[in-house]
PyMOL Python script that loads the backbone (N, CA, C, O; Angstrom):
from pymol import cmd

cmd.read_pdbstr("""\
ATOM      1  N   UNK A   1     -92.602-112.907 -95.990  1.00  0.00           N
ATOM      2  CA  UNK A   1     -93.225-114.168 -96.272  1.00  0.00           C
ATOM      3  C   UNK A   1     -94.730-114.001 -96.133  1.00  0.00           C
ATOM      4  O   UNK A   1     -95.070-113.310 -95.173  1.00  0.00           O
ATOM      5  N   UNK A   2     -95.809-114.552 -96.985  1.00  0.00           N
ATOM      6  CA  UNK A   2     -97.017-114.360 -96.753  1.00  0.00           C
ATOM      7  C   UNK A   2     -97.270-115.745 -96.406  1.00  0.00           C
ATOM      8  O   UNK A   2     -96.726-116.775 -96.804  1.00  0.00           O
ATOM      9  N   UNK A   3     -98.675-115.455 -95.173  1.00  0.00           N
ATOM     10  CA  UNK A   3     -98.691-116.304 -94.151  1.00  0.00           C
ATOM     11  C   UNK A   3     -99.845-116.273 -93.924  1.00  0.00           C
ATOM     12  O   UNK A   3    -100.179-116.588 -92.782  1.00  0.00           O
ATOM     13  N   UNK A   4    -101.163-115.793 -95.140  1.00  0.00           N
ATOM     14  CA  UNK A   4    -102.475-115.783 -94.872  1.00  0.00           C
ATOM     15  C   UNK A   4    -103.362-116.380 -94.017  1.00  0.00           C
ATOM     16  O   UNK A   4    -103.300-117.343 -94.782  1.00  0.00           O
ATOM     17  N   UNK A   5    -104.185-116.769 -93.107  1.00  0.00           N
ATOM     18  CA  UNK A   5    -104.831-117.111 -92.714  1.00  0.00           C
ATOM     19  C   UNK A   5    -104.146-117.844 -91.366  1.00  0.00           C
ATOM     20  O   UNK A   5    -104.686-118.857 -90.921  1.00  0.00           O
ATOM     21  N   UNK A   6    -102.645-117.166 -90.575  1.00  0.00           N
ATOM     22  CA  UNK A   6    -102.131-117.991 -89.634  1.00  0.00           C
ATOM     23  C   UNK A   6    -101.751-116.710 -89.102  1.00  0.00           C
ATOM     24  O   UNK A   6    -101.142-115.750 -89.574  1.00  0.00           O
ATOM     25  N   UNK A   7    -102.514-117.072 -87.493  1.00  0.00           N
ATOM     26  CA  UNK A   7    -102.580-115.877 -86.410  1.00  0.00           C
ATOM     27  C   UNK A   7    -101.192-115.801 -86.110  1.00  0.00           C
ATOM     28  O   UNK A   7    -100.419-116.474 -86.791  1.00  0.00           O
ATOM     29  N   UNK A   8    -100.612-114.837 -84.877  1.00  0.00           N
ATOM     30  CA  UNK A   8     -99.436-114.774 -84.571  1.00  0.00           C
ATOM     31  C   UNK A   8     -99.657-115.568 -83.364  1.00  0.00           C
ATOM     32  O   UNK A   8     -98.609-115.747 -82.743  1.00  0.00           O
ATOM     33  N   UNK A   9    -100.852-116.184 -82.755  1.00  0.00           N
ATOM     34  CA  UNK A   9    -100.663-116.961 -81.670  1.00  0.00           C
ATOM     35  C   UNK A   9    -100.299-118.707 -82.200  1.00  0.00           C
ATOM     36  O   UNK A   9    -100.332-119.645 -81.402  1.00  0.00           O
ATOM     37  N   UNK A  10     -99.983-118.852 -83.598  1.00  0.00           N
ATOM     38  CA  UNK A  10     -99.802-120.399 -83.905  1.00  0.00           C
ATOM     39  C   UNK A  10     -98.719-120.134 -84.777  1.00  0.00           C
ATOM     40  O   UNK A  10     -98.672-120.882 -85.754  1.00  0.00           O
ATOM     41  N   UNK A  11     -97.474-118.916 -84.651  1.00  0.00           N
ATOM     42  CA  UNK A  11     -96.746-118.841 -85.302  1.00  0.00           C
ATOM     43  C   UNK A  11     -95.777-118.534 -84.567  1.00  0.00           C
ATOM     44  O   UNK A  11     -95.718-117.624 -83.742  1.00  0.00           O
ATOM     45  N   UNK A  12     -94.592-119.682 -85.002  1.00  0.00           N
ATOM     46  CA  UNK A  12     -93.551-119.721 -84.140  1.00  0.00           C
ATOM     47  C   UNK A  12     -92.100-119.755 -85.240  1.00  0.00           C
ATOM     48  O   UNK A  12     -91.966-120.446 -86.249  1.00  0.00           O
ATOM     49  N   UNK A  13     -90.920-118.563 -84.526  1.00  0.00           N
ATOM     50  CA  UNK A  13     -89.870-118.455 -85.712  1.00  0.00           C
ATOM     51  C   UNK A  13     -88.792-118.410 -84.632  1.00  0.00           C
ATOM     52  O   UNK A  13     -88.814-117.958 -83.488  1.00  0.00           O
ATOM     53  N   UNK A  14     -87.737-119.085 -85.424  1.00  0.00           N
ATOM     54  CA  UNK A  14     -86.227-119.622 -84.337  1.00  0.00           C
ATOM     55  C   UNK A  14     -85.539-119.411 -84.978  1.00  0.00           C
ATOM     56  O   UNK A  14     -85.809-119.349 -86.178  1.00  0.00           O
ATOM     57  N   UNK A  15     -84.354-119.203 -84.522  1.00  0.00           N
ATOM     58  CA  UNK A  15     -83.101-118.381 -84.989  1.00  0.00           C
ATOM     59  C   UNK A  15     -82.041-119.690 -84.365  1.00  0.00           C
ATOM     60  O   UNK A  15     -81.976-119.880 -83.150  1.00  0.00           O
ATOM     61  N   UNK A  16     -81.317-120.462 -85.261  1.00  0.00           N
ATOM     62  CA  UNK A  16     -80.096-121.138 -84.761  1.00  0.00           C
ATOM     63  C   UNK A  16     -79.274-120.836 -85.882  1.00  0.00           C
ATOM     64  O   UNK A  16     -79.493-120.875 -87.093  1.00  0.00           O
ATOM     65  N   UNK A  17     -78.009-120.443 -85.022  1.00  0.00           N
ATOM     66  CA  UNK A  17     -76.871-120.298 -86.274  1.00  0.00           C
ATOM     67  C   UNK A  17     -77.017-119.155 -87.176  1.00  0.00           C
ATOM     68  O   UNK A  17     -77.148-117.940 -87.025  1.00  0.00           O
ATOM     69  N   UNK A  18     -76.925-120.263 -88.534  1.00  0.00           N
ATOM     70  CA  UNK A  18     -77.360-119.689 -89.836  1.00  0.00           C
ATOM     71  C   UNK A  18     -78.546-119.711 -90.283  1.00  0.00           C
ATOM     72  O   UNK A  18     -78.893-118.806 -91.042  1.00  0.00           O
ATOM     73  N   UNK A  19     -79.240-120.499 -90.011  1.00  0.00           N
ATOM     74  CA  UNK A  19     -80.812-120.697 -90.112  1.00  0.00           C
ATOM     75  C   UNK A  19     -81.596-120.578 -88.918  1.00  0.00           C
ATOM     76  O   UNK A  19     -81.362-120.771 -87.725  1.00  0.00           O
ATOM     77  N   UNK A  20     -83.091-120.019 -89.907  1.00  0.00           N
ATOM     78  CA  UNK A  20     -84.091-119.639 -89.143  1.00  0.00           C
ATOM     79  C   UNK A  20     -85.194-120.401 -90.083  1.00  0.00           C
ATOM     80  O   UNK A  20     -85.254-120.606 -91.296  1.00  0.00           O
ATOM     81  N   UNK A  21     -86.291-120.825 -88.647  1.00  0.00           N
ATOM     82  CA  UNK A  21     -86.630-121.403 -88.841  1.00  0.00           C
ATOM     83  C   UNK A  21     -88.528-120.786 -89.193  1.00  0.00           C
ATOM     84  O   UNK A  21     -88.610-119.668 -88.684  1.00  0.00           O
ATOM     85  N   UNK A  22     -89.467-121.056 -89.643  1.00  0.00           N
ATOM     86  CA  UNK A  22     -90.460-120.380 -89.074  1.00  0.00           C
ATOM     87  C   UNK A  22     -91.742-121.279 -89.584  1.00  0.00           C
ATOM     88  O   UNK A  22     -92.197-121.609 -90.680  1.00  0.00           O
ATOM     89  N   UNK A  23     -92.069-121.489 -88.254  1.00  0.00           N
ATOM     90  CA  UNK A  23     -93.343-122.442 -88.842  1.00  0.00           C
ATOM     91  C   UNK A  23     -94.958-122.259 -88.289  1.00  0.00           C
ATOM     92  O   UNK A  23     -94.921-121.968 -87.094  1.00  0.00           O
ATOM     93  N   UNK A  24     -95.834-122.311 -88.610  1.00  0.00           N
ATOM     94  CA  UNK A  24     -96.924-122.140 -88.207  1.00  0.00           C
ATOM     95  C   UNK A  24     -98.862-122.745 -88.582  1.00  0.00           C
ATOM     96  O   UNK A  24     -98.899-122.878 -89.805  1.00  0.00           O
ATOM     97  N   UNK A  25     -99.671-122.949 -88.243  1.00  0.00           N
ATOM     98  CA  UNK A  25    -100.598-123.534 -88.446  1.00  0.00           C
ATOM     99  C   UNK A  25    -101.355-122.534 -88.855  1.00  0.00           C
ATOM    100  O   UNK A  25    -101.635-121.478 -88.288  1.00  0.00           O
ATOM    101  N   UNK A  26    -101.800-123.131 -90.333  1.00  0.00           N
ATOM    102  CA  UNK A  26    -102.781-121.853 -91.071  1.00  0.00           C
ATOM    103  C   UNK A  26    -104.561-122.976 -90.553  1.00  0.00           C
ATOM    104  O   UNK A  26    -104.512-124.179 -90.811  1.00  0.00           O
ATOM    105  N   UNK A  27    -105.616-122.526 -90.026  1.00  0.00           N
ATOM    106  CA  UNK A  27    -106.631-122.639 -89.773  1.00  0.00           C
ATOM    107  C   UNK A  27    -107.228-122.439 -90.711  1.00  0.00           C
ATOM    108  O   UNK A  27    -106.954-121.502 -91.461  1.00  0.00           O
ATOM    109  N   UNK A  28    -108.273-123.324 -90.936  1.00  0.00           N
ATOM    110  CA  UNK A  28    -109.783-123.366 -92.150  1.00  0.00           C
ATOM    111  C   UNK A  28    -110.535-121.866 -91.878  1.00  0.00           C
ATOM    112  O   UNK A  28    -110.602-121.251 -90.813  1.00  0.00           O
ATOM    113  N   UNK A  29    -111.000-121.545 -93.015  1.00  0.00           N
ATOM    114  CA  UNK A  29    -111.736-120.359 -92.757  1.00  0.00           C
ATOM    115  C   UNK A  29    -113.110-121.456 -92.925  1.00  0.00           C
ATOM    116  O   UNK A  29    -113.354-122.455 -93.602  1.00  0.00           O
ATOM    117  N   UNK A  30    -113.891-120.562 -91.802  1.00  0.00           N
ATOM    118  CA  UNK A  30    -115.155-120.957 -91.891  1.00  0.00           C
ATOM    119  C   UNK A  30    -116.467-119.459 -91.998  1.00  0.00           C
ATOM    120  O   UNK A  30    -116.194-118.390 -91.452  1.00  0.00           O
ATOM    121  N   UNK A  31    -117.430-119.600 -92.548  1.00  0.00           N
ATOM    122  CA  UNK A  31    -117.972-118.358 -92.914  1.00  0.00           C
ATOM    123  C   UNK A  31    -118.646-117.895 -91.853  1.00  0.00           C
ATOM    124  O   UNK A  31    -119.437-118.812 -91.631  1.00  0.00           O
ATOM    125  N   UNK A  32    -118.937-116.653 -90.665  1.00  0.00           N
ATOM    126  CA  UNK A  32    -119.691-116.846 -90.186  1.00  0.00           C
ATOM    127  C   UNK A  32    -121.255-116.640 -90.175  1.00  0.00           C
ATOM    128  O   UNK A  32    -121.432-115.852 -89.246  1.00  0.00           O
ATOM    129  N   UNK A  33    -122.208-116.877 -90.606  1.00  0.00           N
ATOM    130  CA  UNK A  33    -123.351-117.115 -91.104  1.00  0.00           C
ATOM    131  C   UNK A  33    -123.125-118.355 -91.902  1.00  0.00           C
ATOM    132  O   UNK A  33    -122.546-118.688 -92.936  1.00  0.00           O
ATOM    133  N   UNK A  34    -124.097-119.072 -90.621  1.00  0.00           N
ATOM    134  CA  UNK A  34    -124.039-120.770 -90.799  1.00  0.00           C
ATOM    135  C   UNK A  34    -124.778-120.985 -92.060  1.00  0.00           C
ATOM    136  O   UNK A  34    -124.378-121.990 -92.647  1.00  0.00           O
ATOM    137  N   UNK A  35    -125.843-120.282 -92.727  1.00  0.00           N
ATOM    138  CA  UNK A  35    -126.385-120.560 -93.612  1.00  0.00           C
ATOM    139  C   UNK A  35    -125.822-120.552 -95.091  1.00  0.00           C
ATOM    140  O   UNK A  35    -126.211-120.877 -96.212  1.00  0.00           O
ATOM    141  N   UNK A  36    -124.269-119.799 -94.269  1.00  0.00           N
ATOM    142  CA  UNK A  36    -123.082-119.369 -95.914  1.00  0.00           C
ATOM    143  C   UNK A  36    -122.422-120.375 -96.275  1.00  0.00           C
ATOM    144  O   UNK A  36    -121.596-120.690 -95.419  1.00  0.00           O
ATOM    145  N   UNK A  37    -122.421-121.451 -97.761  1.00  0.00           N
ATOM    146  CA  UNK A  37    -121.788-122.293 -97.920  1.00  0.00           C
ATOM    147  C   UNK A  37    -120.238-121.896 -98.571  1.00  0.00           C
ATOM    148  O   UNK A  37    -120.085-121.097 -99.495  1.00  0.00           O
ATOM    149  N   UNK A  38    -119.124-122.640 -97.875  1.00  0.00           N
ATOM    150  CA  UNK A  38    -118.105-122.273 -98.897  1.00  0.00           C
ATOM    151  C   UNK A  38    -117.733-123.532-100.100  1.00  0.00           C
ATOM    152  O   UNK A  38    -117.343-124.682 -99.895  1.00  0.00           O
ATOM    153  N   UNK A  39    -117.955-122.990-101.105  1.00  0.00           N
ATOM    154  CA  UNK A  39    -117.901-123.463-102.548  1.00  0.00           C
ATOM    155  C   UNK A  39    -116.403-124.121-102.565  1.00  0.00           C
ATOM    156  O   UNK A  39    -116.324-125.321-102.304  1.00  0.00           O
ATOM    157  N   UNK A  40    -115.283-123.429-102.843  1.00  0.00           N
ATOM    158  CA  UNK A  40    -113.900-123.714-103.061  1.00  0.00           C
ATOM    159  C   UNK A  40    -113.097-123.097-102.384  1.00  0.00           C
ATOM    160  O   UNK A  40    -113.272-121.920-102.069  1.00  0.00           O
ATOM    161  N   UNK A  41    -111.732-124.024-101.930  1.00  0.00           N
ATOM    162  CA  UNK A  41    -110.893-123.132-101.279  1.00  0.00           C
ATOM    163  C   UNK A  41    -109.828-123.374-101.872  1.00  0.00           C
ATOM    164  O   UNK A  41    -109.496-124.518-102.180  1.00  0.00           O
ATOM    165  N   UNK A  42    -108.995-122.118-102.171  1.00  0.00           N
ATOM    166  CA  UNK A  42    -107.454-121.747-102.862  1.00  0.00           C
ATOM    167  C   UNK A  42    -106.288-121.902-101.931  1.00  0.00           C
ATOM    168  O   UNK A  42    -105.157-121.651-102.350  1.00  0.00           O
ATOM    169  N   UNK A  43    -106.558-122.441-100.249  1.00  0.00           N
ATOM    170  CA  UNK A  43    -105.543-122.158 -99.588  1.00  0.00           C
ATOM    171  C   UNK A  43    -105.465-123.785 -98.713  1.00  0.00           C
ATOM    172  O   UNK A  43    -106.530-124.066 -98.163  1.00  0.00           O
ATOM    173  N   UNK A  44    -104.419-124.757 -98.561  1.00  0.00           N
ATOM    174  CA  UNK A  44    -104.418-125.672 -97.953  1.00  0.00           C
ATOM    175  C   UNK A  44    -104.143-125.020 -96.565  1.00  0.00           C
ATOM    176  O   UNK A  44    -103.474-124.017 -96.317  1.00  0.00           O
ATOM    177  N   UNK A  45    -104.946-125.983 -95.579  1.00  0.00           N
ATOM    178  CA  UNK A  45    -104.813-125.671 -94.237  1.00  0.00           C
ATOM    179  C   UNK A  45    -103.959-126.262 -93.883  1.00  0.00           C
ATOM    180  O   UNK A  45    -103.066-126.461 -94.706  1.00  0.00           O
ATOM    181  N   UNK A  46    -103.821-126.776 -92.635  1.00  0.00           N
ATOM    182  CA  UNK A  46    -102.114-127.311 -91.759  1.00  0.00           C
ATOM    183  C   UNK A  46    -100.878-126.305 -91.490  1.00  0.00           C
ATOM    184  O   UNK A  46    -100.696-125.104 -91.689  1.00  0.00           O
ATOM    185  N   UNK A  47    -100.207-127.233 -91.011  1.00  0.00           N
ATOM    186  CA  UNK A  47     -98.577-126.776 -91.020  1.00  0.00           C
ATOM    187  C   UNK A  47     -98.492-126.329 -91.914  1.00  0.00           C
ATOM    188  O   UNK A  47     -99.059-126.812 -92.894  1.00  0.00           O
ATOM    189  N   UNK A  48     -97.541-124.884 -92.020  1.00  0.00           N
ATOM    190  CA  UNK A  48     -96.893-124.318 -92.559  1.00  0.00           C
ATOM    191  C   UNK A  48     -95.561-124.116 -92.030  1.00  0.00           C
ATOM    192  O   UNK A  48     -95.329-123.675 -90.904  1.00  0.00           O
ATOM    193  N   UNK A  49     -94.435-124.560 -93.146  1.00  0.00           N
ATOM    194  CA  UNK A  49     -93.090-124.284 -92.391  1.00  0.00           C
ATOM    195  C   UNK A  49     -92.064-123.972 -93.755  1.00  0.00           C
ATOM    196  O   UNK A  49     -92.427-123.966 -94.931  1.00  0.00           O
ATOM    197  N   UNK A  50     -90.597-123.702 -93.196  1.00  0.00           N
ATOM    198  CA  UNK A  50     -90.104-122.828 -93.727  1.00  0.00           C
ATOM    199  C   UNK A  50     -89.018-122.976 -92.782  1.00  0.00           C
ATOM    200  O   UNK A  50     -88.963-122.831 -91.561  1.00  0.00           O
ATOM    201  N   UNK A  51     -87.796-123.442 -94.044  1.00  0.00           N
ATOM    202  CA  UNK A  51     -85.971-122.994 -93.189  1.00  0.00           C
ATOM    203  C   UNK A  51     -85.506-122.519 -93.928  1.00  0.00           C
ATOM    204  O   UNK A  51     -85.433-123.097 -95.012  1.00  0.00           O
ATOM    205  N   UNK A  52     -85.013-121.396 -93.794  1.00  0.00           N
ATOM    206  CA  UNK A  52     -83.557-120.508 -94.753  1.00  0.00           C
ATOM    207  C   UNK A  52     -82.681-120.340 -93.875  1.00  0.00           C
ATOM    208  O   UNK A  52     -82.620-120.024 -92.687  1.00  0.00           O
ATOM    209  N   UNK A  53     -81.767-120.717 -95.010  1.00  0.00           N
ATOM    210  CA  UNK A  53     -80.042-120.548 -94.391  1.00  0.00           C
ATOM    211  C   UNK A  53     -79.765-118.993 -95.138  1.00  0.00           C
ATOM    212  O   UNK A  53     -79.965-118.438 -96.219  1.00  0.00           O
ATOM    213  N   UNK A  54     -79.161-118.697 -93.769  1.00  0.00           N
ATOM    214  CA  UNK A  54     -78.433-116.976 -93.982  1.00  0.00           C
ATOM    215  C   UNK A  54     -77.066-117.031 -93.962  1.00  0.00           C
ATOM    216  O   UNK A  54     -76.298-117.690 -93.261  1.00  0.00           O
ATOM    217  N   UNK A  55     -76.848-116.105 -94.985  1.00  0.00           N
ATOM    218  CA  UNK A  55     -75.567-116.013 -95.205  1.00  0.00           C
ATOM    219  C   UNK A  55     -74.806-115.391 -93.941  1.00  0.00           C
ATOM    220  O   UNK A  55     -73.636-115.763 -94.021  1.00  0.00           O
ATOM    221  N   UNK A  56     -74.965-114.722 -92.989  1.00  0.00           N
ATOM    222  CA  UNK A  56     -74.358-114.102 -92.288  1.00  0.00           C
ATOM    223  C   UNK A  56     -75.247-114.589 -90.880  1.00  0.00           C
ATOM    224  O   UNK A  56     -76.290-115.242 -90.858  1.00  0.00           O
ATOM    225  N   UNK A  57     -74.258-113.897 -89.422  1.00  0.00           N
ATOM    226  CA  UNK A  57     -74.566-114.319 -88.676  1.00  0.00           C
ATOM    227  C   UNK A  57     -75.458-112.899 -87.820  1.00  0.00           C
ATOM    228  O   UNK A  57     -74.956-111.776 -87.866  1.00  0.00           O
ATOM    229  N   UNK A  58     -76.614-113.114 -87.177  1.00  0.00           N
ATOM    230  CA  UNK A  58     -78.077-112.317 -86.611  1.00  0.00           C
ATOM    231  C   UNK A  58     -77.717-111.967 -85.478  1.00  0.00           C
ATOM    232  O   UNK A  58     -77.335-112.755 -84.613  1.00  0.00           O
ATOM    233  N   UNK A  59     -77.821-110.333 -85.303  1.00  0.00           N
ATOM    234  CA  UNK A  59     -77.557-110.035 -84.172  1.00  0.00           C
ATOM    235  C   UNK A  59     -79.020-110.218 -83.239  1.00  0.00           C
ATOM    236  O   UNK A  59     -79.694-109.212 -83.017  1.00  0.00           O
ATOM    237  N   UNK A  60     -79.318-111.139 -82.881  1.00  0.00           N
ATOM    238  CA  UNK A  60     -80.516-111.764 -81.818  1.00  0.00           C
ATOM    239  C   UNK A  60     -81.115-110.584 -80.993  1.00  0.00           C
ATOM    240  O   UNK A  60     -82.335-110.495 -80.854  1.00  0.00           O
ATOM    241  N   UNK A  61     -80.201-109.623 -80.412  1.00  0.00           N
ATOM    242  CA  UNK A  61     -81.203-108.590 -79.528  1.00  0.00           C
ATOM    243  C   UNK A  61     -81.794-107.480 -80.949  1.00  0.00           C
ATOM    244  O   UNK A  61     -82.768-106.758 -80.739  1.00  0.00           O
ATOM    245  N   UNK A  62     -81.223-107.466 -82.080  1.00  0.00           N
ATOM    246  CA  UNK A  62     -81.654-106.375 -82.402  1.00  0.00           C
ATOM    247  C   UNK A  62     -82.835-107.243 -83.822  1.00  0.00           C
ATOM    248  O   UNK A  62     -83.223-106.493 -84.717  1.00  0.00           O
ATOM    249  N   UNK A  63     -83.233-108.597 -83.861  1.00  0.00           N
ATOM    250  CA  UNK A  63     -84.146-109.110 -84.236  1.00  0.00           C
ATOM    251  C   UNK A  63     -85.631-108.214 -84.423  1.00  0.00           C
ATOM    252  O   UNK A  63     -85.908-107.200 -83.783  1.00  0.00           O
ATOM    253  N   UNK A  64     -86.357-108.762 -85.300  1.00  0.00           N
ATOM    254  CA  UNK A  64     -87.680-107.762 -84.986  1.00  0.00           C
ATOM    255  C   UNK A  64     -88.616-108.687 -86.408  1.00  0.00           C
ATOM    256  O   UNK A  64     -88.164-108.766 -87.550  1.00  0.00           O
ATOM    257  N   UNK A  65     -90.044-109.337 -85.927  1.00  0.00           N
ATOM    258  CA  UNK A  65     -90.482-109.543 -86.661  1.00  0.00           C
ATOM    259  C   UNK A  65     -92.550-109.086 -86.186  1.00  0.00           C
ATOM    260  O   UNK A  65     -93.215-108.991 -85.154  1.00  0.00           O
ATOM    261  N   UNK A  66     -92.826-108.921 -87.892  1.00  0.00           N
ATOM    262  CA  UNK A  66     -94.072-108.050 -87.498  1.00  0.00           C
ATOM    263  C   UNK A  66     -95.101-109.311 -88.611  1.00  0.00           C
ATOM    264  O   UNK A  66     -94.842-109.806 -89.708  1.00  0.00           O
ATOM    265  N   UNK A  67     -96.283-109.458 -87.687  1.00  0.00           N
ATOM    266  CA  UNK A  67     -97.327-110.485 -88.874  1.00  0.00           C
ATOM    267  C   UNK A  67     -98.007-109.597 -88.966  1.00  0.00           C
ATOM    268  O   UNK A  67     -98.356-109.250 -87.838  1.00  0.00           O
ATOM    269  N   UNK A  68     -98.679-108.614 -90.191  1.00  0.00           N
ATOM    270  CA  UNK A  68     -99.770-107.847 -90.281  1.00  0.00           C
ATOM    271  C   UNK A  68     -99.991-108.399 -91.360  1.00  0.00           C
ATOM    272  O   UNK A  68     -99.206-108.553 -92.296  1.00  0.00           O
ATOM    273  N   UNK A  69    -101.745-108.919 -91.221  1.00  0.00           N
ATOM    274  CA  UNK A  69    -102.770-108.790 -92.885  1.00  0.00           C
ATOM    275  C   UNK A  69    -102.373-109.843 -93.281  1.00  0.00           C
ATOM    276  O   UNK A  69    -102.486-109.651 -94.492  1.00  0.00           O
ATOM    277  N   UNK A  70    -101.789-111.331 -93.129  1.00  0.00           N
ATOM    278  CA  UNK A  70    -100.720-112.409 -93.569  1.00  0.00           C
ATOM    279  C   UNK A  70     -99.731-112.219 -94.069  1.00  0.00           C
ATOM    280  O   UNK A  70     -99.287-113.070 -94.839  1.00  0.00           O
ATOM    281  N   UNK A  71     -98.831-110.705 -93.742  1.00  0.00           N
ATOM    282  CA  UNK A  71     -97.650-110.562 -94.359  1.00  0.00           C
ATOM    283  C   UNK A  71     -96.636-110.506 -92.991  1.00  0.00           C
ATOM    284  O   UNK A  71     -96.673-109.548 -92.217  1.00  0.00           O
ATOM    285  N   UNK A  72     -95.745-111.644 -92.808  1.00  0.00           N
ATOM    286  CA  UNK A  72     -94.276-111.585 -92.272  1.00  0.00           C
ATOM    287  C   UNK A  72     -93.346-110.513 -92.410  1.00  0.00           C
ATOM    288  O   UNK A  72     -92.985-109.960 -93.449  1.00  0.00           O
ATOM    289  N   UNK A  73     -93.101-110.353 -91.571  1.00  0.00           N
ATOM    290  CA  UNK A  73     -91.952-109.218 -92.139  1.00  0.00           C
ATOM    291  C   UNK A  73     -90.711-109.169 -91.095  1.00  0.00           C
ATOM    292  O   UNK A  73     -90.942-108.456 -90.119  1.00  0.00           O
ATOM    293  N   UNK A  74     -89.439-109.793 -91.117  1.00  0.00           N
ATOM    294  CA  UNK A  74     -88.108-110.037 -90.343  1.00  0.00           C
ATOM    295  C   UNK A  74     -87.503-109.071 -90.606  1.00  0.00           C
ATOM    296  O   UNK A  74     -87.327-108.829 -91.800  1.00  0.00           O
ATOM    297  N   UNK A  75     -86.925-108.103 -89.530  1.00  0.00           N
ATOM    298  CA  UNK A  75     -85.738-107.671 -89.782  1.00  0.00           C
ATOM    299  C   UNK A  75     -84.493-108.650 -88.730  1.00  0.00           C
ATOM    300  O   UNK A  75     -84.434-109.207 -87.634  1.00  0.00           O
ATOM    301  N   UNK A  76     -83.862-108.448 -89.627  1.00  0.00           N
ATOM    302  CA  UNK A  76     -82.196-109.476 -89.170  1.00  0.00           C
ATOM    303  C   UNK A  76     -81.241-109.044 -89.745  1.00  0.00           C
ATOM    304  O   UNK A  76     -80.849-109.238 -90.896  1.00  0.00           O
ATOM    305  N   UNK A  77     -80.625-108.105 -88.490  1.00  0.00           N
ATOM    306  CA  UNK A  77     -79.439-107.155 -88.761  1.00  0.00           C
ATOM    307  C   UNK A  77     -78.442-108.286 -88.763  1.00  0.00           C
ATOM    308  O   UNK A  77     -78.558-109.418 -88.293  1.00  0.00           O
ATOM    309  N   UNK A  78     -77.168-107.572 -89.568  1.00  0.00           N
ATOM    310  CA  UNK A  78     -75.948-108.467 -89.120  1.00  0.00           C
ATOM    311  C   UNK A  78     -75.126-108.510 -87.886  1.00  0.00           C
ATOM    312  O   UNK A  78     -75.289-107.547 -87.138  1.00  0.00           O
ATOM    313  N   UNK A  79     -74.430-109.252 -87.578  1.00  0.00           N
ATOM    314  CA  UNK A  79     -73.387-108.936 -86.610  1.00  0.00           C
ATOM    315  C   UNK A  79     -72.350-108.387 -87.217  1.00  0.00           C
ATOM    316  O   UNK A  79     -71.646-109.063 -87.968  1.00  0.00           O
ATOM    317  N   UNK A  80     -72.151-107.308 -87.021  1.00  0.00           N
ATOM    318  CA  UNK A  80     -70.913-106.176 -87.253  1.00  0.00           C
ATOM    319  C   UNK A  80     -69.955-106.549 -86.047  1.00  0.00           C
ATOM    320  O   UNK A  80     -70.100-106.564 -84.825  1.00  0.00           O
ATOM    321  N   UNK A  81     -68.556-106.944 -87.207  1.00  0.00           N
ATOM    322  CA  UNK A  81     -67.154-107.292 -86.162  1.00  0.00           C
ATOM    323  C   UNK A  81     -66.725-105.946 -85.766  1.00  0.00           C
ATOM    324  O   UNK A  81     -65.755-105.801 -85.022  1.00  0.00           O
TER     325      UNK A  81
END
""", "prot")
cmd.dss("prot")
cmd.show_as("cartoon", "prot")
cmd.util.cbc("prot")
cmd.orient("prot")
């Protein structure tokens, strides 16, 4: 999931069931050099959120998610009977 401009300290992802949940607050970029105006922006700020239902059920200890560069990245093994 790309998640540009939202740190991993305002990003929060939950696991119930079949769904996971993942939501987080993307922050205004501001330029630093006060004298730099920003013209237009391509990205709405706020909440960002997000539920998908999984087909199968997550083995929770072996979970693993990485935010690098605004890219998400979940691994969510299955539960093997």
């Amino acid at each position: 999931m790309e998640l540009p401009g939202v740190s991993q300290d305002n990003l929060e992802i939950a696991l119930q069931g079949h769904e996971i949940s993942i939501a987080g607050i993307r922050e205004a970029f501001e330029p630093e050099n006060r004298r730099a105006k920003k013209l237009i922006s391509e990205r709405y700020t706020g909440l960002v959120e997000r539920h998908i239902r999984l087909n199968h059920k997550v083995d929770r200890d072996l979970a693993t998610a990485h935010l690098r560069e605004g890219l998400l990245i979940l691994y969510l093994p299955k539960v093997l009977r």
